[in-house]
N, C-alpha and C positions, 0 to 999 in steps of 0.2 A: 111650735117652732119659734124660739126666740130672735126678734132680727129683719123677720120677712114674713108678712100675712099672704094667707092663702091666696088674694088678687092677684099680688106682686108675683107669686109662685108663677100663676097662670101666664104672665107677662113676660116672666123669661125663660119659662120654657118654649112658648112662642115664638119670642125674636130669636132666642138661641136657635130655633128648629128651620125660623127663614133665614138667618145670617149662612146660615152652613147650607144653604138650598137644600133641606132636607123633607121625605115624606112623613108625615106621623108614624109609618112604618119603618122610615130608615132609621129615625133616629130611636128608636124601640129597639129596634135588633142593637142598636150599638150599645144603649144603656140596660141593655137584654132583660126589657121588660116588653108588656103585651102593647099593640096599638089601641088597645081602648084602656090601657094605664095611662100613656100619652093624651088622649082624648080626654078622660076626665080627668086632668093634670091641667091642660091648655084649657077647660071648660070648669075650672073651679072647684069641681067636685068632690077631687081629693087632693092630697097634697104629697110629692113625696116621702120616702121612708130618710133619713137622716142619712145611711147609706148612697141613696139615688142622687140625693144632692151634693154630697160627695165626689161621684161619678160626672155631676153635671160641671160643679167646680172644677174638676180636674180638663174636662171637656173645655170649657171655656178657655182655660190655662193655653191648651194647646192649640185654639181659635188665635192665637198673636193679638196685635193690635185688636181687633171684633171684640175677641172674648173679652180680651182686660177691662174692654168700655162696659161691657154686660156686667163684670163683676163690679167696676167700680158703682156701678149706677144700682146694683140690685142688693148687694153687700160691703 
C-alpha cells in the first residue's frame, strides 16, 4: 500500500478506534469486518484491504475536527 506502512496502519486504526471510544468489536461491526481483523490490523499483522481503508477514510471524514487530524497526520 503506497503512502502508509503497515506500523502507521496499526496506529490509526488504534487512535481511530479510541478517538470514537470504541471496542475492537464495535468498530468491526461498523467496518463489518471480524474483531480478530481488527486485532491483527491494530497488532500489525495484517493490513487492510484498499476497500477497508476506504471505509476508514470515510470514517474519519465523518469523525469532524478528530478525524481530519488522523487523516492529516496518517495521509
Amino acid at each position: 500500500m503506497p503512502g502508509i506502512g503497515q506500523l502507521r496502519i496499526a496506529q490509526l486504526v488504534r487512535e481511530t478506534r479510541q478517538c470514537l471510544k470504541f471496542t475492537q468489536v464495535k468498530l468491526a461491526t461498523m467496518l463489518g469486518v471480524s474483531f480478530h481483523t481488527i486485532n491483527r490490523w491494530e497488532n500489525g499483522r495484517t493490513q487492510p484491504s484498499p476497500l477497508a481503508i476506504k471505509q476508514i477514510k470515510e470514517l474519519l471524514h465523518q469523525m469532524g475536527e478528530p478525524g481530519e487530524a488522523l487523516l492529516a497526520k496518517y495521509f
